[in-house]
N, C-alpha and C positions, 0 to 999 in steps of 0.2 A: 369191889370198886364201885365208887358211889353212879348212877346215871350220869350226873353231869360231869363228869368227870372228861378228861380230854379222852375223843376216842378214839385211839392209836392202841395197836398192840404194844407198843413197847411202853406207854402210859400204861396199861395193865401190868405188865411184867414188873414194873416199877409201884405201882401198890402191894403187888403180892410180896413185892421184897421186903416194904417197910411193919405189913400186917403181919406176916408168916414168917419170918427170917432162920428160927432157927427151928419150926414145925414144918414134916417133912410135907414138900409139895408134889411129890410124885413117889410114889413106891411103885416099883416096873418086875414083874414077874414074867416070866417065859420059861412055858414048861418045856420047851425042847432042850434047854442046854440046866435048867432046874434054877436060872437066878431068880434072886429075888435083893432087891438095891433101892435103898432108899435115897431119895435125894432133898434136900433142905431147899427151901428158896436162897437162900445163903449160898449156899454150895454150885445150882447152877447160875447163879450171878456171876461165880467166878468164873466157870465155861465159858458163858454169856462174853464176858468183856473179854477170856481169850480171844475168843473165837473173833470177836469184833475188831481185836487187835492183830490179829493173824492176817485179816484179810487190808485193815489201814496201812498197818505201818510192814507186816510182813508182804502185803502182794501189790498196794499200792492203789486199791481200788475205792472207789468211793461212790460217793449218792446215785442212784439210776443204773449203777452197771448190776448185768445180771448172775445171778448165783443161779446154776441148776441144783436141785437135790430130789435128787434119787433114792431117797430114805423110808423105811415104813416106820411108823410110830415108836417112840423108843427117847429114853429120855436122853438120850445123845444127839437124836433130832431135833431135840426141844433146846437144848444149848446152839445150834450151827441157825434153826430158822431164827431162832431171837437174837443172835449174831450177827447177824445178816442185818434185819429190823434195825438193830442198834447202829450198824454204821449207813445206813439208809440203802441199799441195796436193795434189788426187787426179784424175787423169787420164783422160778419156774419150775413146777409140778408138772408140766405134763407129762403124758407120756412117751411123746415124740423128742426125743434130743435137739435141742438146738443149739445154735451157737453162744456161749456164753463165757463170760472170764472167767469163771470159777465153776465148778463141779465137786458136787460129795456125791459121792455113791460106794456102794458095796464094792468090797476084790471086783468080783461077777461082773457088778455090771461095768465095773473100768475097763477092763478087756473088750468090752460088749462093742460089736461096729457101729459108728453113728455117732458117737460121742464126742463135740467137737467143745473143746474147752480147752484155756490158753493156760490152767492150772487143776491137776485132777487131783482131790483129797481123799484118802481114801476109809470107810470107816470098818470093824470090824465087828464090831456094836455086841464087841462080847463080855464078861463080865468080869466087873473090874474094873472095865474102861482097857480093857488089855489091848497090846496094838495086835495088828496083822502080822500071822505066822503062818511062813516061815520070813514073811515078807514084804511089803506094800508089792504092786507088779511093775515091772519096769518101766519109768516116768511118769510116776504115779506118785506121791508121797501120804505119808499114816498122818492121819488128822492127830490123833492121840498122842504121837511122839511130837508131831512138831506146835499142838496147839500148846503144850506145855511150857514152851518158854517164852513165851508172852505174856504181857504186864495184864495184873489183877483188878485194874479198873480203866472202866471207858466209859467217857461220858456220851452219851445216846446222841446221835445227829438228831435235831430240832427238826420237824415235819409237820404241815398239818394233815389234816385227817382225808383231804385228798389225793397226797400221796401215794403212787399204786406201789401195791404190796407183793403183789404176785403180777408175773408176766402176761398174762390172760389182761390184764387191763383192774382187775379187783382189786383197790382205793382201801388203805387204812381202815376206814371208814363203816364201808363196806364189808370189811372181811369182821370186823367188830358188832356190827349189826348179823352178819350169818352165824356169826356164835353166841350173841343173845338169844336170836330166833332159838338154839337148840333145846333150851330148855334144862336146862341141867338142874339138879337142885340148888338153895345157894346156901344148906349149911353140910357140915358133916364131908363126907369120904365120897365118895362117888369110884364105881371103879366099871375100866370102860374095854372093850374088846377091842384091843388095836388093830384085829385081824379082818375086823367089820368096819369101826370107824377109824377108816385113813386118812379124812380131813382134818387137817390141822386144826380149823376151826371150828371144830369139836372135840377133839381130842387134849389140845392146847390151849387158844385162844378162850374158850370157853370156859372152862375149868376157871382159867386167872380170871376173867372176869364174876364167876360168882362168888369169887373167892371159897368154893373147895378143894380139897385134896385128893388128888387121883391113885387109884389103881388101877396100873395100864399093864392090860394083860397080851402075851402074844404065843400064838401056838400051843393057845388054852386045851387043857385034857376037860370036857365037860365033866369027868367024876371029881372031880376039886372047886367045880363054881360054888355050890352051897355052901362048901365049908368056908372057902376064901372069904365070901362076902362076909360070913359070921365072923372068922377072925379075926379080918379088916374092920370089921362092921362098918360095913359100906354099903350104897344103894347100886345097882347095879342099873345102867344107862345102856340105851332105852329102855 
């Protein structure tokens, strides 16, 4: 994405779809369950507009109401936050629960006390995209079963750049400038410890602005970094 470019996450999201479309923009490994999933900028576009469609026309919500997500790095978190982005909704990471219209989070943490959201999605973030088994938990629904029957395009709500992005107060703008500051490279594969960098703004936000392609690793076995990075041929971040 060129500098002068508008600077909004979802103005990112939206060059990577037009440069990359069908070059995978995320390959997501996780050695605890052995995945390994590649996904297209193509491909999470169409998450992307579910999910954006899920929360307009399936829950009713729109610009300024808050989405909790509860998610560690994962490219199914990378579909629900550019989601979210795309129908202008503002995102809260912390780690304290708050009140909010919407919530994603694990089974786990939907059970968890404290959780106060007027809709709980739940993800399973297992591979495949498979839902929760044996179940979502009770009043709770599977992001993955129900983001599926929503329409495959959404046009992004119009924002400028000081639109806040996250609930902390952190502006479009802002959160585009903390993932410049990161430094990533901006040709080639980059692949990133999701287990170390939990900010979106480096792990997501950054990446589409250099426009490279990540490998997002989580519950890394260090006897597989050397080889991954060779077979990916990838830089490893930081």
């Amino acid at each position: 994405m060129e500098s002068g470019s508008p600077p909004t996450v979802v103005a990112a999201f939206g060059a990577a779809q037009s440069e990359r479309a069908a070059r995978p923009l995320f390959t997501f490994y996780d050695d605890a369950s052995g995945e390994r999933t590649e996904v297209s900028a193509a491909t999470l576009r169409n998450w992307v507009a579910k999910t954006a469609n899920l929360l307009v026309d399936g829950l009713g919500l729109g610009p300024g109401e808050v989405a909790r997500v509860g998610l560690p790095p994962h490219w199914q978190t990378a579909a629900v936050l550019l989601g979210c982005w795309s129908a202008g909704l503002v995102v809260d990471l912390g780690a304290d629960p708050r009140p909010a219209a919407v919530a994603f989070v694990t089974p786990d943490a939907a059970v968890a006390p404290g959780l106060a959201a007027e809709d709980v999605l739940v993800l399973a973030l297992a591979p495949m995209a498979a839902p929760v088994r044996p179940g979502p938990p009770t009043g709770t629904v599977d992001f993955v079963v129900e983001v599926r029957r929503h329409g495959d395009h959404f046009q992004p709500t119009r924002m400028p750049p000081t639109t806040p992005a996250l609930a902390d107060g952190t502006t479009h703008g802002a959160l585009v400038e903390a993932a410049r500051a990161a430094g990533l490279p901006t040709t080639g594969r980059v692949m990133i410890d999701g287990d170390v960098a939990t900010d979106p703004a480096v792990w997501l936000v950054a990446p589409l602005l250099a426009g490279t392609s990540v490998v997002l690793c989580r519950h890394t076995d260090p006897a597989r970094r050397e080889a991954r990075l060779a077979t990916e041929r990838a830089t490893a971040y930081p």
